[in-house]
C-alpha positions in Angstrom: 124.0 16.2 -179.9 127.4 17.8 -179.7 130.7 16.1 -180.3 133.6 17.1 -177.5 137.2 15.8 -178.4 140.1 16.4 -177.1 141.4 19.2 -179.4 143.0 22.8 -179.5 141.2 25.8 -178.3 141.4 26.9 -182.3 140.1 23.7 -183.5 137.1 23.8 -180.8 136.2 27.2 -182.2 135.8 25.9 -185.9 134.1 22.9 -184.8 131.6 25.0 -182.6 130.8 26.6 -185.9 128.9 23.4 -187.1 126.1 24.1 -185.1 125.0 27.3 -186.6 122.4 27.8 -188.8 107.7 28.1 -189.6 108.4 24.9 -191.7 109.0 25.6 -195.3 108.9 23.3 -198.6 111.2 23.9 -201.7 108.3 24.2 -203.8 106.2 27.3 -201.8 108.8 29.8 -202.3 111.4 31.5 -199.3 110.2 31.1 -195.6 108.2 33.7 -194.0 111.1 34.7 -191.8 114.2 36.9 -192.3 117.1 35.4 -192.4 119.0 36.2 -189.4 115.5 35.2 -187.2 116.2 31.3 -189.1 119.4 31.6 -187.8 118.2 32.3 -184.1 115.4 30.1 -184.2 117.9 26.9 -185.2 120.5 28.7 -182.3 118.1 28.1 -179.5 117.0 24.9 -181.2 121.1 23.1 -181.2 121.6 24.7 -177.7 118.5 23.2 -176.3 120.0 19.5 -177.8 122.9 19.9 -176.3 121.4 19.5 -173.2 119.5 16.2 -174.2 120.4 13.2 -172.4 120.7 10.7 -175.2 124.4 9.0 -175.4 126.1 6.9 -178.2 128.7 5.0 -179.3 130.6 5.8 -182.8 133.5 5.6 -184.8 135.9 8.6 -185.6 138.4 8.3 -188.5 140.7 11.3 -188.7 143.0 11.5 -191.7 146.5 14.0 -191.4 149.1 14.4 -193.8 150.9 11.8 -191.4 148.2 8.6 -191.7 144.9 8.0 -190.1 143.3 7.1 -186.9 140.5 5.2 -186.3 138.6 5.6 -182.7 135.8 4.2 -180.8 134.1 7.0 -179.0 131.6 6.2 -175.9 129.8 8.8 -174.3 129.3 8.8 -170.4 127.4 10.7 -167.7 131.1 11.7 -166.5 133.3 12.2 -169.7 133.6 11.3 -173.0 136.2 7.5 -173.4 137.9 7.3 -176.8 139.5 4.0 -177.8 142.3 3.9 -180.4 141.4 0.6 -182.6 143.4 1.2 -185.6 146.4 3.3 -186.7 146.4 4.0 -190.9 143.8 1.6 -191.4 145.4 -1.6 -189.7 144.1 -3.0 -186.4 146.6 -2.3 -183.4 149.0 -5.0 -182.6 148.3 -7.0 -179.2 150.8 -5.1 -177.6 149.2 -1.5 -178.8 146.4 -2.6 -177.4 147.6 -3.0 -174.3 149.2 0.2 -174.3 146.1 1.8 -175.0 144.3 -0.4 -172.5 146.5 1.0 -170.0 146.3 4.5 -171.0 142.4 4.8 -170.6 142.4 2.9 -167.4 144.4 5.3 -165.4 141.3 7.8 -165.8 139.2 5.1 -164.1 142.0 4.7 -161.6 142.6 8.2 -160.6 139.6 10.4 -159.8 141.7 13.5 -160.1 142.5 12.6 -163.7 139.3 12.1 -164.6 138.0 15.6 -162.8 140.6 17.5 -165.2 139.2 15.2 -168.1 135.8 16.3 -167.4 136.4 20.2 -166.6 138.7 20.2 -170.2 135.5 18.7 -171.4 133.2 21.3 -170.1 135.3 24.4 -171.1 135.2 23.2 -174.5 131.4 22.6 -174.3 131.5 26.3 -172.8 133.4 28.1 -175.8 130.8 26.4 -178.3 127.6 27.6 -176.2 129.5 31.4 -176.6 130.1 31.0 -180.4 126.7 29.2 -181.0 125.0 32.3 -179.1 126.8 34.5 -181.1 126.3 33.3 -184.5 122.6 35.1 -185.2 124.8 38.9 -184.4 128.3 38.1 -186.3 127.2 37.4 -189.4 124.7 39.3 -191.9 122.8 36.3 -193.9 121.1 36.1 -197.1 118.7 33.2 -199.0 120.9 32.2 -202.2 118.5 29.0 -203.4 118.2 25.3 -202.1 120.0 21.8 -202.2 118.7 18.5 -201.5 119.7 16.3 -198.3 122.2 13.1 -199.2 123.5 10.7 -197.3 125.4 11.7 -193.8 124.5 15.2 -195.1 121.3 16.4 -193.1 118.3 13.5 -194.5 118.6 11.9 -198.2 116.1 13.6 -200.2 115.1 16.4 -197.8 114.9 20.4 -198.9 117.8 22.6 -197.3 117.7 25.9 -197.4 121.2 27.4 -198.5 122.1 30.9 -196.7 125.3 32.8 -197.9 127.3 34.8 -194.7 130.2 37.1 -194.4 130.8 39.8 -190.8 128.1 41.9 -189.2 130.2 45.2 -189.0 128.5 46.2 -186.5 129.2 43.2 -184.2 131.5 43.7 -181.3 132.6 40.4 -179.7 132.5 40.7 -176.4 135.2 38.3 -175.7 138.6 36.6 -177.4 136.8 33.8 -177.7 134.1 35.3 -180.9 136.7 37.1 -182.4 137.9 34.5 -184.7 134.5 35.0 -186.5 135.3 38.5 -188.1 136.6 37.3 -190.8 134.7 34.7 -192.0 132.3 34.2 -194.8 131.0 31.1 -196.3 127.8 29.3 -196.7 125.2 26.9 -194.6 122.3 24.6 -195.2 119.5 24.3 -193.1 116.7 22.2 -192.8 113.9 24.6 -191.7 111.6 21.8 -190.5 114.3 20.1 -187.8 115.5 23.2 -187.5 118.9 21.8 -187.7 122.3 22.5 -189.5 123.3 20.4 -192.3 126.3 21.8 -193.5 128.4 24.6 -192.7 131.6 25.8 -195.1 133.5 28.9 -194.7 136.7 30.6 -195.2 138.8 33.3 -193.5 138.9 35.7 -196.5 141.9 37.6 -194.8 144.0 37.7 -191.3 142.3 37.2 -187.8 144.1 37.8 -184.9 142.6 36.4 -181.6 143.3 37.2 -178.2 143.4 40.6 -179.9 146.6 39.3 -181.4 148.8 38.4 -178.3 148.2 34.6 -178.6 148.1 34.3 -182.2 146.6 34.6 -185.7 144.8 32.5 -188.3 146.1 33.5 -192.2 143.5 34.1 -194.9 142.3 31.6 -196.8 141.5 29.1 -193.8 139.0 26.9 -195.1 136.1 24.3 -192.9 133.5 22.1 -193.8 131.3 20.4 -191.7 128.4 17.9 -192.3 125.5 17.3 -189.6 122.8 14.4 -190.3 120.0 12.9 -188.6 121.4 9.8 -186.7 118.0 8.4 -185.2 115.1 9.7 -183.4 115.4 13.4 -184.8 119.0 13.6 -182.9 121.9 15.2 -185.0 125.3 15.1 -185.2 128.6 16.0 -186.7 129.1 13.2 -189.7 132.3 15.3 -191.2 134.4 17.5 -190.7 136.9 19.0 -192.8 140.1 21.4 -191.4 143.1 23.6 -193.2 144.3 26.5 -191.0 147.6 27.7 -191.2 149.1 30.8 -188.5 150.6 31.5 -185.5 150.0 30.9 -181.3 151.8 32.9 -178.8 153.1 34.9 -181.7 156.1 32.3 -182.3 154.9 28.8 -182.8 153.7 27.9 -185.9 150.0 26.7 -186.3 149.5 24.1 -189.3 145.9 22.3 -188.8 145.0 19.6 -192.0 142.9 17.0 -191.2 139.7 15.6 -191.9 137.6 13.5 -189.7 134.7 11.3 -190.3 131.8 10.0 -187.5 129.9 6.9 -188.3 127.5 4.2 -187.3 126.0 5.4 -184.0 124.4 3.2 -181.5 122.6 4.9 -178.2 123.5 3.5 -175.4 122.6 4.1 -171.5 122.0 7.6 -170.8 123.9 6.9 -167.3 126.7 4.6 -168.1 129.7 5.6 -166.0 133.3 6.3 -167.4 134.5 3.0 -166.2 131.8 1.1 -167.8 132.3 2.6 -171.2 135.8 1.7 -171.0 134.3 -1.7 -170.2 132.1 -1.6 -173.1 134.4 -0.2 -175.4 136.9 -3.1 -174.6 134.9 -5.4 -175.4 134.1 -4.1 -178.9 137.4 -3.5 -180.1 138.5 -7.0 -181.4 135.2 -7.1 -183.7 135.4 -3.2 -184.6 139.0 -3.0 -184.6 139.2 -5.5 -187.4 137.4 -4.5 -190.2 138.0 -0.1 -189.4 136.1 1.7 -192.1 137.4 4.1 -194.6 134.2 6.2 -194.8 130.6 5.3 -194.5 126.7 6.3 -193.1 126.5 7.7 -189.6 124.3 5.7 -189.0 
């Protein structure tokens, strides 16, 4: 499962980068396969579960230098509803709630909005498919040992396979949207068996412009880190994600990202609940969630 949120195009490319990465045990020695073909193989395996049909409910806490947020996120056939329940840890006021009532209804009251809602939504989805189907070509990989799942981190107690990466100079990226990867090197974890991503970390170890520098650049020493884990029924998702960029969009405004956000304790719900009954459903969880917003915790 992928996570879509409402954020800017650079933060959609770092968070696309979470979904990089036969069956292997820690104790018989490196897999059979080169590195770069794991990489592939887990490729084709995230984009196939981005297409699964499976939909939950979850909490998102984001913390900023400015306070934290705390969310309850519903997924829909038609787009994704997000729910503000708490603002630095305390539950909104009756009146914030209201507001907030108010601003999620007018997607259910004008189509429109919600069309421009779920087109933002599938460009986004669009610009992680084109980094995830790049990932096996940008980057040269190599094994560099093994780690051991914990929880909200791929499966407690579970061997992951630890892969060191830095630029394929050879790669050409075809379009603006890959060429924030040339400067990246980092790290991931992988378990081999679910062929799924547990942890991704990397850093811009000098400049990238993208949009060939017209719309901007990201300075060196940009750092990510993002967690995956197995939240029920061999479906994955993001459990943390960690962000500090610093640079420049349409070569004057200044682009400071710090934040980290945490997803927890996922419940599936119907696979073809509409927009307007997720904001139905998400109302009427917010006085019992919205109380008691948690700090950190298992996502599941």
């Amino acid at each position: 499962m992928t996570l879509i949120s409402s954020r800017t195009t650079s933060r959609i490319l770092f968070a696309a980068l979470a979904l990089v990465t036969g069956k292997w045990s820690a104790g018989q020695g490196l897999p059979g396969l080169r590195p770069d073909e794991l990489v592939r193989s887990a490729v084709a395996n995230e984009i196939k579960s981005t297409n699964q049909a499976a939909k939950y409910m979850f909490r998102q806490r984001k913390e900023t230098p400015n306070g934290s947020q705390t969310k309850l996120m519903m997924e829909t056939r038609d787009a994704m509803v997000g729910m503000v329940v708490a603002n630095n840890d305390h539950p909104l006021s009756l009146e914030e709630r209201r507001g907030e009532y108010g601003r999620i209804q007018r997607f259910v009251d004008d189509p429109a909005e919600l069309d421009r809602k779920r087109k933002k939504e599938k460009d986004d989805s669009e610009r992680v498919r084109s980094i995830l189907k790049a990932l096996p070509d940008a980057f040269l990989y190599e094994y560099d040992g093994t780690e051991t799942g914990k929880p909200a981190m791929g499966e407690p107690g579970e061997p992951l396979l630890r892969l060191k990466f830095h630029p394929n100079p050879k790669y050409e990226p075809p379009t603006r949207v890959e060429q924030v990867l040339a400067g990246m090197q980092g790290i991931v974890l992988i378990d081999t068996q679910k062929q799924h991503i547990a942890r991704i970390d990397g850093t811009l170890f000098e400049d990238v412009a993208f949009g060939w520098g017209i719309l901007g650049h990201l300075d060196r020493g940009g750092h990510f880190l993002v967690d995956q884990t197995d939240i029920g029924d061999n479906n994955w998702a993001i459990s943390r994600m960690e962000l500090a960029f610093t640079g420049k969009v349409l070569l004057f405004k200044s682009l400071n990202i710090k934040s980290t956000e945490i997803y927890s304790d996922f419940h599936p719900v119907p696979p073809d609940l509409t927009f307007a009954q997720g904001v139905q459903l998400l109302r009427e969880q917010m006085d019992s969630v919205g109380e008691n917003p948690p700090h950190n915790g298992s996502s599941k």
